[in-house]
Structure formats: C-alpha cells, structure tokens
KEDRENLO-242354 format. One record per residue (C-alpha): residue number from 1; x, y, z; residue in three letters. Coordinates in pm, whole numbers. Each point is the difference from the previous one (the first is absolute). Example, Ala and Ser with C-alpha at 12.3 -4.5 7.8 and 13.67 -1.06 7.14 Angstrom:
# KEDRENLO-242354
[pt 1,[1230,-450,780],Ala] [pt 2,[137,344,-66],Ser] 
# end
This chain:
# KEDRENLO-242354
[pt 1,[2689,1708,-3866],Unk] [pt 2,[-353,34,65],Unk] [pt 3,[-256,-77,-299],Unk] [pt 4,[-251,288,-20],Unk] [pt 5,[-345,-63,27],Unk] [pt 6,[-230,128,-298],Unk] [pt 7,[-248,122,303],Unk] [pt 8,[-96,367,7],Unk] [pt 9,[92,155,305],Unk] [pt 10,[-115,373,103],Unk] [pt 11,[247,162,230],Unk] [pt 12,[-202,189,234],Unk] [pt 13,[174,290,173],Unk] [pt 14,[333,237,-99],Unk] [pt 15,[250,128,178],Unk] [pt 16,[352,10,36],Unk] [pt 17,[4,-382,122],Unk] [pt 18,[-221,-101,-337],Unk] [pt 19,[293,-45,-183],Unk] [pt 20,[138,-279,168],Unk] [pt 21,[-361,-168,-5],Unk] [pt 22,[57,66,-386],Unk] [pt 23,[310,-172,-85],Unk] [pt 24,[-174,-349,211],Unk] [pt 25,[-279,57,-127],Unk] [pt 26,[81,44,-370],Unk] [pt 27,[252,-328,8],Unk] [pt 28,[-317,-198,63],Unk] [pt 29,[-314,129,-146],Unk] [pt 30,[-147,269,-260],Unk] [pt 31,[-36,286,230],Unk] [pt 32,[-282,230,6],Unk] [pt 33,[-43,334,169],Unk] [pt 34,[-368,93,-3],Unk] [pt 35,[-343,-295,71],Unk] [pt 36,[-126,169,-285],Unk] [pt 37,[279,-140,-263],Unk] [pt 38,[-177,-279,-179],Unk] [pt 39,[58,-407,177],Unk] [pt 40,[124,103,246],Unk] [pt 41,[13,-329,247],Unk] [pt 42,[194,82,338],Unk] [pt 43,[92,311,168],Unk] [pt 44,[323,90,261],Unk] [pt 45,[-41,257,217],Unk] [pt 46,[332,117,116],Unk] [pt 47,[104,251,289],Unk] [pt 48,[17,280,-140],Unk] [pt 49,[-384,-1,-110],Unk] [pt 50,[-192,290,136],Unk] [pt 51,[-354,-153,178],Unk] [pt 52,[99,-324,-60],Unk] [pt 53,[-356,-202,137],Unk] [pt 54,[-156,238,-222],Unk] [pt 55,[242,-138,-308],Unk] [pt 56,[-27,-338,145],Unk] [pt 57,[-393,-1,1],Unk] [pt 58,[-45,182,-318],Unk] [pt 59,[217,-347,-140],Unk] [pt 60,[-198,-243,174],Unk] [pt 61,[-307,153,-124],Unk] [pt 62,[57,25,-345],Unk] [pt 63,[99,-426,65],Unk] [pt 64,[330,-2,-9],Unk] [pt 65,[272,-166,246],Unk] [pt 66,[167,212,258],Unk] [pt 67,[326,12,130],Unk] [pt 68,[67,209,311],Unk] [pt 69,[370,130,-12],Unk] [pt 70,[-75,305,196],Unk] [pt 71,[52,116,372],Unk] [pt 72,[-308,-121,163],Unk] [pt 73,[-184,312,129],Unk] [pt 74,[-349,-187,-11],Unk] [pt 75,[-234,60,209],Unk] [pt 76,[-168,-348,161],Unk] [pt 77,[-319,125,-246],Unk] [pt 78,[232,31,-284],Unk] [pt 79,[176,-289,19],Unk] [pt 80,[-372,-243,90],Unk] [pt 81,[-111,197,-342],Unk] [pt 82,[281,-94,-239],Unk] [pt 83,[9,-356,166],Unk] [pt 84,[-410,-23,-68],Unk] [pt 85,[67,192,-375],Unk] [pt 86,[219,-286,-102],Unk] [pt 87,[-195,-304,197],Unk] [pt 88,[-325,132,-146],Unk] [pt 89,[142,26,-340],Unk] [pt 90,[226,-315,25],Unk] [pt 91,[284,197,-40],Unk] [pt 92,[359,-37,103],Unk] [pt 93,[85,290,244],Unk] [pt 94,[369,-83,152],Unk] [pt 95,[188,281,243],Unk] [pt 96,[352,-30,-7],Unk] [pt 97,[170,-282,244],Unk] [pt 98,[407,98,-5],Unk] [pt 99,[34,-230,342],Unk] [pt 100,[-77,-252,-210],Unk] [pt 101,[350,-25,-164],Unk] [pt 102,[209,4,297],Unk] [pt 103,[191,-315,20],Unk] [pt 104,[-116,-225,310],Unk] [pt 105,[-362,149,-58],Unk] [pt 106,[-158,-317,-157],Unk] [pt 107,[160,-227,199],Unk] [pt 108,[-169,165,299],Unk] [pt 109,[-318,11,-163],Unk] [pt 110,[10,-369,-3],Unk] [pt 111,[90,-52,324],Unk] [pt 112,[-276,221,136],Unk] [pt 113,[-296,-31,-265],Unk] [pt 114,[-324,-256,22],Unk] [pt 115,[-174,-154,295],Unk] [pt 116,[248,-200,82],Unk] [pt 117,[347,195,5],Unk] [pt 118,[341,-145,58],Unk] [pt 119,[82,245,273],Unk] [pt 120,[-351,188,199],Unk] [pt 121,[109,358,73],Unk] [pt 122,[-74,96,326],Unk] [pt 123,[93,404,-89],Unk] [pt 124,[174,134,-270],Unk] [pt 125,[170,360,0],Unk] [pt 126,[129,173,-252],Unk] [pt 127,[225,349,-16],Unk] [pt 128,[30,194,-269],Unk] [pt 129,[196,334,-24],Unk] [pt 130,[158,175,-253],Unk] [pt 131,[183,388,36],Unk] [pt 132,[-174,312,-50],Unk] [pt 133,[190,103,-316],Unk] [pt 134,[-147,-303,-170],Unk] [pt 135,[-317,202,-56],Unk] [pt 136,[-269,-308,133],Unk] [pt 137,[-303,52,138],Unk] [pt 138,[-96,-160,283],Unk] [pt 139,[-321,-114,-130],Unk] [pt 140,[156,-195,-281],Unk] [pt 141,[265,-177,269],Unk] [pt 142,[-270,-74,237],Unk] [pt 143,[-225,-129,-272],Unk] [pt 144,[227,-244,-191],Unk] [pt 145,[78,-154,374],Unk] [pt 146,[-377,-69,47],Unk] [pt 147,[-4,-135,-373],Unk] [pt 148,[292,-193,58],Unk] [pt 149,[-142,-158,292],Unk] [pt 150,[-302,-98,-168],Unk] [pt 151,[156,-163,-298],Unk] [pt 152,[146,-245,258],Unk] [pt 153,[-307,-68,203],Unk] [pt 154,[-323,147,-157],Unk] [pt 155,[-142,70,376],Unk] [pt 156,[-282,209,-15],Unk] [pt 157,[61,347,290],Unk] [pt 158,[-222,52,258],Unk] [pt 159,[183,302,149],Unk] [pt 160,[332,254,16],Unk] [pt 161,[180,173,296],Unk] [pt 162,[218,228,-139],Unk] [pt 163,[221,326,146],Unk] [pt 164,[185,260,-163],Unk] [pt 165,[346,-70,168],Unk] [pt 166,[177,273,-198],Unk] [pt 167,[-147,353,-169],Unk] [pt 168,[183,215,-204],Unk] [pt 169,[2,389,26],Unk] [pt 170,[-343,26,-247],Unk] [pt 171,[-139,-278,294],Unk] [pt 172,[4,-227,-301],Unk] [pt 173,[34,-396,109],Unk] [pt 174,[329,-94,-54],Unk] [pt 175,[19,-329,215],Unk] [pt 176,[-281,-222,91],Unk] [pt 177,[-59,-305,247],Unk] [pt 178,[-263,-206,-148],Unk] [pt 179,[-209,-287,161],Unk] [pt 180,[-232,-231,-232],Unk] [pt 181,[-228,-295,147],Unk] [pt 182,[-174,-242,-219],Unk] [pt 183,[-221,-244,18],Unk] [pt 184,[151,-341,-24],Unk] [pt 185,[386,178,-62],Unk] [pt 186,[277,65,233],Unk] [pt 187,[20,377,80],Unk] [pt 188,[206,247,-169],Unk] [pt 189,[213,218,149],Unk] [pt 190,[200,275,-237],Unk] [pt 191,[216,301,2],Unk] [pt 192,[54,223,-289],Unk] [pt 193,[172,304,15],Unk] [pt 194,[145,271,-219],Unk] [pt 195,[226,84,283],Unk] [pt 196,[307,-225,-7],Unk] [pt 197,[336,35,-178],Unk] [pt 198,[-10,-315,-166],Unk] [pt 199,[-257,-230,-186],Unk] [pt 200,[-129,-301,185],Unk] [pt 201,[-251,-260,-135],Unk] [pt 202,[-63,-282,204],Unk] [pt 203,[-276,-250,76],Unk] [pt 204,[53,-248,319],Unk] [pt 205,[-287,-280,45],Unk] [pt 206,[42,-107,357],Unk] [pt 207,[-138,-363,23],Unk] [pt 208,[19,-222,313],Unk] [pt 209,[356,-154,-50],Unk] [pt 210,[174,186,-297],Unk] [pt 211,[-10,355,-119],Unk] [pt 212,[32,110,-358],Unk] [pt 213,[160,286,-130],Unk] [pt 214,[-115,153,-353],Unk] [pt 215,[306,262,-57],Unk] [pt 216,[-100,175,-336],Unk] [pt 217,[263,240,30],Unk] [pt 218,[302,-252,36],Unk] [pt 219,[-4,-190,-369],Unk] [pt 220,[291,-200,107],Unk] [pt 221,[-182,-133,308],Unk] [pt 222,[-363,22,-51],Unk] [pt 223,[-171,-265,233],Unk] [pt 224,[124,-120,353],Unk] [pt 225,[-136,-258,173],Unk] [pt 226,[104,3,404],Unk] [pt 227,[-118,-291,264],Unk] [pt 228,[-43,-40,305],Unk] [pt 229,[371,-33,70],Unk] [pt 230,[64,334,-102],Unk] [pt 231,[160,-118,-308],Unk] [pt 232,[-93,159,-350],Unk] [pt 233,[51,-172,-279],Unk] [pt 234,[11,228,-393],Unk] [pt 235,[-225,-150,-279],Unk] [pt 236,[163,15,-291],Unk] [pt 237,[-154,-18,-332],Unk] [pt 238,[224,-174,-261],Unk] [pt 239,[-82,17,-332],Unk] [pt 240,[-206,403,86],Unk] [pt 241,[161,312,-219],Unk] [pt 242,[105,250,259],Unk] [pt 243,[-246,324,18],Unk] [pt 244,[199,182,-279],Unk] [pt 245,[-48,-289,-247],Unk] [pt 246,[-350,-76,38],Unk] [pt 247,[-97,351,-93],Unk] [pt 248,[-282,270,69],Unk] [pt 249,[-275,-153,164],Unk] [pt 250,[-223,225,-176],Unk] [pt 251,[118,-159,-299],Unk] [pt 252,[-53,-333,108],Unk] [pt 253,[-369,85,129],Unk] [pt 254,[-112,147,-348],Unk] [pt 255,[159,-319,-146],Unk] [pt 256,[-222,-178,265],Unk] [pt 257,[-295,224,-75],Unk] [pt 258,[11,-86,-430],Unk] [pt 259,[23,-381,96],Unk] [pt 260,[-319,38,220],Unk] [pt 261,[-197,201,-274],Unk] [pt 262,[96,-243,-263],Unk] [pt 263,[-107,-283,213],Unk] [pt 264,[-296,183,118],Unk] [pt 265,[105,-47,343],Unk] [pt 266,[-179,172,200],Unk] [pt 267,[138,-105,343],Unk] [pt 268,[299,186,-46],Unk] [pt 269,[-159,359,97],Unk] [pt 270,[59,88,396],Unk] [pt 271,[-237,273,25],Unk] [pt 272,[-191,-207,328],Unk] [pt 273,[343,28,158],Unk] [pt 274,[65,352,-73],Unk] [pt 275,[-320,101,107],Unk] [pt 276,[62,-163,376],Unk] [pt 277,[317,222,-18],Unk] [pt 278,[-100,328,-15],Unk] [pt 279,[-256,-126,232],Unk] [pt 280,[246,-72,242],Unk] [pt 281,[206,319,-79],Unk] [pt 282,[-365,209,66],Unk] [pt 283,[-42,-178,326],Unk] [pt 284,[368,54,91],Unk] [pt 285,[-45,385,-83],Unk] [pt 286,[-331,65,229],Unk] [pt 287,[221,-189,265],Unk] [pt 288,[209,239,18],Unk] [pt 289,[-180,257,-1],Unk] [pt 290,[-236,-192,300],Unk] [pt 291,[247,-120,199],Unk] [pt 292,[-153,-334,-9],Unk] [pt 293,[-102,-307,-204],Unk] [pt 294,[-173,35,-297],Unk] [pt 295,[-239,-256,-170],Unk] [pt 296,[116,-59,-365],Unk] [pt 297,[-310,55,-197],Unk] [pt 298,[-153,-263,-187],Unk] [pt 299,[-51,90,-371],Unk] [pt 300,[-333,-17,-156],Unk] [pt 301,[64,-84,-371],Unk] [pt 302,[-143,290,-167],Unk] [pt 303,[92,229,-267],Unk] [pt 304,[-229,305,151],Unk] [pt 305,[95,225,274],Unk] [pt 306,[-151,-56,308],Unk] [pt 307,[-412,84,-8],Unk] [pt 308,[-106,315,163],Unk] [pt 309,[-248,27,221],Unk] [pt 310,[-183,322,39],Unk] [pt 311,[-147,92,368],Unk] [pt 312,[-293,306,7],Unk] [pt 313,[34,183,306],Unk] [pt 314,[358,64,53],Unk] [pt 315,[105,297,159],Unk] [pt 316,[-356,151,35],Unk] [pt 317,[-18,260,246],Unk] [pt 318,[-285,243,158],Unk] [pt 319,[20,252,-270],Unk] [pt 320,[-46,-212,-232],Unk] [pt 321,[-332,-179,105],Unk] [pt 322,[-277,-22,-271],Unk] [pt 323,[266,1,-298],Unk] [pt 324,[152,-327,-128],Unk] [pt 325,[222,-148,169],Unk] [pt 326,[430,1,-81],Unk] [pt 327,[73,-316,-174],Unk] [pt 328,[314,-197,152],Unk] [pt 329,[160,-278,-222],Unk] [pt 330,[242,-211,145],Unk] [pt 331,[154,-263,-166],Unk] [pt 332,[-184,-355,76],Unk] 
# end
C-alpha cells in the first residue's frame, strides 16, 4: 500500500488516457486539475495533454515542479526553455525515464558510468522496433534510445548520420538508421523502426574483450555478458521482483519525483539530458533530409526565441529606386 502524500498535485492534460494517470495519481497525493486551485505544489503532465511545453512552461513559471509524462514532441528550443525555466527558478523539471526500470539497467549503469568504468565501450548499438499496430511514433522510439544512451554515459553529441531506411505510403519515416558521435563517448549506432512484426529492445556495448547485452524485452533474461570465447554468460538478479511486480514505472517516477520535492532535491530533474535529445533527434531529421551528417546544435540557454535581425535593402529592384527599401528579417 502506498501512503499518500498531502502534496497538491495539478494534473495537467485530459483525455481518454487521464484516467489511468488519475487512479496513480490520486493513491499518492491530493490531486488538482487547474494551477489556479489554491497550493498547488507539483504538476504531471500526462499524454494526453494538448500543447504540452506550453502546460509544462505555464507550471514552471508560476514555480512549481514539473513532471514530463508526455510523448516528447519538443522542439530542441522547447526543451533548452523548460530545462532553463526550472534551472533559473531552481525548480525540479523531470521527463519521464521508463528504461530506467528494466531489470539489468542499473547494473549496466555501473559498469559503464564515471571516468573510470569497469568495462570502456568501444561502440554501443542499440535496436529498437515495435509493429505498426502499436500506434508509436518514431520520434518517441528514436528519442528514448538517444535518452537511454545518455543516462549511461552523459557524452555530449557532436554530430548524426541518419537515413530513412523504410517510408510508408504518406512518405512518413517509419524506420531509421541513426549514427551519433560524441566527444569523449563511444559512437552510437541505432535502428528503430515501426516496420517489424515483433517488438525488439536491445542495447549491446561492444568493449575490447566482452560484449554486453541489455535485452529489455526478455524479463527472464535481461543482461548477457559474452567473452571473447564466444561464451555468454545470463546475469541474474536474485532478490529483483520480475517486471509485473515492480509496477508502473510512471508510478515509481512520481514516487521518485515527491521524495525529491520534499528533500528539495534539485538534481533529480533531467531536463539537460532531454534537451541533447531532441537535439540529436533535430540533427538526425535534417540528415535525412541532406543526405549527409549533420552537426547537433549546441543549445544556448535561453528562454527567448532566437533574435531577429532585420536587413534594409532586400529584394530592391529598379522600379523601386528612390523609395525605401524592402526590409528582410532572417532569424540571427
């Protein structure tokens, strides 16, 4: 039995998935549905919410806590404004991590994370796929890999190569190749697709003498470590409650997410992260579209739009010498 919190929570966004949100929600906290109810002290906003940045920013700037269950359809701009909203206002503002309650996850973490890691990665590939009737996007698949990735090396991107291997009949992208390189982090090399018949998850870090496997499909089997000899060995987790009996991990992230804002802990928001991500997924777009490698943009922390910059002169022509020149304005 969880113990409900006395925190007011606004539930920001309806829907037919709200109700779900509802019943979690509701078992641990007084839940709100509008910022303008009186105390309120954290906000959810769940998939179904229509705009969500827009929900998510109106939160952050009225001070109060964030947490991202959404798809994430930001923008690289959106997502560097919600992540300066909340750093500026020392606000927790936390997106959603589901990988992170895949059995096998944290003990690769710890085998990869810090300077000085057990086992140096010299690649790591990943493939994700799940079938068309599951409704995904590709944008949410491709961006939880990049995310997922992060959270196990926090390697900052320098560029993408990405192609379209598969379009629907729309020419939507419905299966992608994707290409990251960092600085100071192995490369990244991933295939999503909305394409296949059955749902694959996996994450292999390919170090000098062993490979690891991250299977987050296979609860049974989740992590499989195989040497040099060709022999793989399963890690098994004694003691770990299969995937069934450890629950939503929604649930466990706004259980997370009340401990943090109790604690005032700050460091618990991934908003940096998430910001790298759709900066990745941006880059990985224009590559297709180029046909080449794209540099990920680096961020400027700021809560405006980009500046624009106003040129006299544009477009003049003969007939219209001795009147005032068109105005251009590109973005700067």
């Amino acid at each position: 039995m969880v113990e409900q919190s006395h925190l007011p929570v606004v539930l920001l966004g309806g829907g037919t998935c709200a109700a779900s949100y509802v019943q979690t929600l509701s078992c641990r906290a007084e839940l709100r549905f509008s910022l303008d109810d009186p105390g309120v002290a954290a906000a959810v906003v769940v998939p179904s919410a229509h705009d969500p940045f827009s929900h998510a920013r109106e939160a952050l700037l009225a001070g109060i806590p964030v947490l991202y269950a959404a798809p994430f359809y930001l923008s690289p701009w959106q997502a560097s404004v919600l992540d300066e909203l909340s750093r500026n206002k020392g606000l927790i503002l936390r997106f959603v991590e589901p990988f992170r309650y895949h059995r096998g996850y944290s003990f690769l973490q710890r085998l990869l994370e810090g300077r000085e890691p057990f086992w140096r990665p010299l690649y790591v590939r990943s493939l994700y796929s799940t079938p068309a009737e599951a409704q995904a996007r590709i944008d949410d698949l491709a961006t939880e890999e990049m995310a997922l990735y992060d959270s196990l090396l926090d390697a900052q991107p320098l560029r993408v190569s990405a192609v379209a291997v598969h379009r629907d009949e729309t020419a939507q992208v419905c299966a992608a190749s994707i290409t990251v390189e960092y600085d100071e982090g192995p490369p990244l090399h991933s295939m999503v697709s909305l394409a296949e018949a059955s749902e694959e998850h996996q994450l292999v870090a390919v170090a000098s003498e062993r490979t690891v496997v991250l299977n987050q499909v296979d609860d049974q089997v989740p992590l499989r470590i195989i040497g040099a000899d060709s022999a793989g060995h399963d890690v098994t987790f004694g003691g770990e409650r299969s995937g069934s009996e450890r629950g939503d991990p929604f649930a466990q992230e706004f259980d997370l997410f009340l401990a943090a804002i109790d604690a005032h802990d700050i460091s618990f928001g991934n908003g940096a992260r998430w910001s790298r991500v759709a900066a990745i997924w941006w880059a990985a777009r224009q590559s297709m579209s180029f046909g080449g490698s794209v540099d990920v943009p680096q961020l400027q922390r700021t809560t405006n739009p980009p500046p624009l910059t106003v040129i006299e002169g544009g477009g003049h022509v003969s007939r219209l010498a001795g009147r005032r020149p068109v105005l251009t304005v590109v973005a700067g």
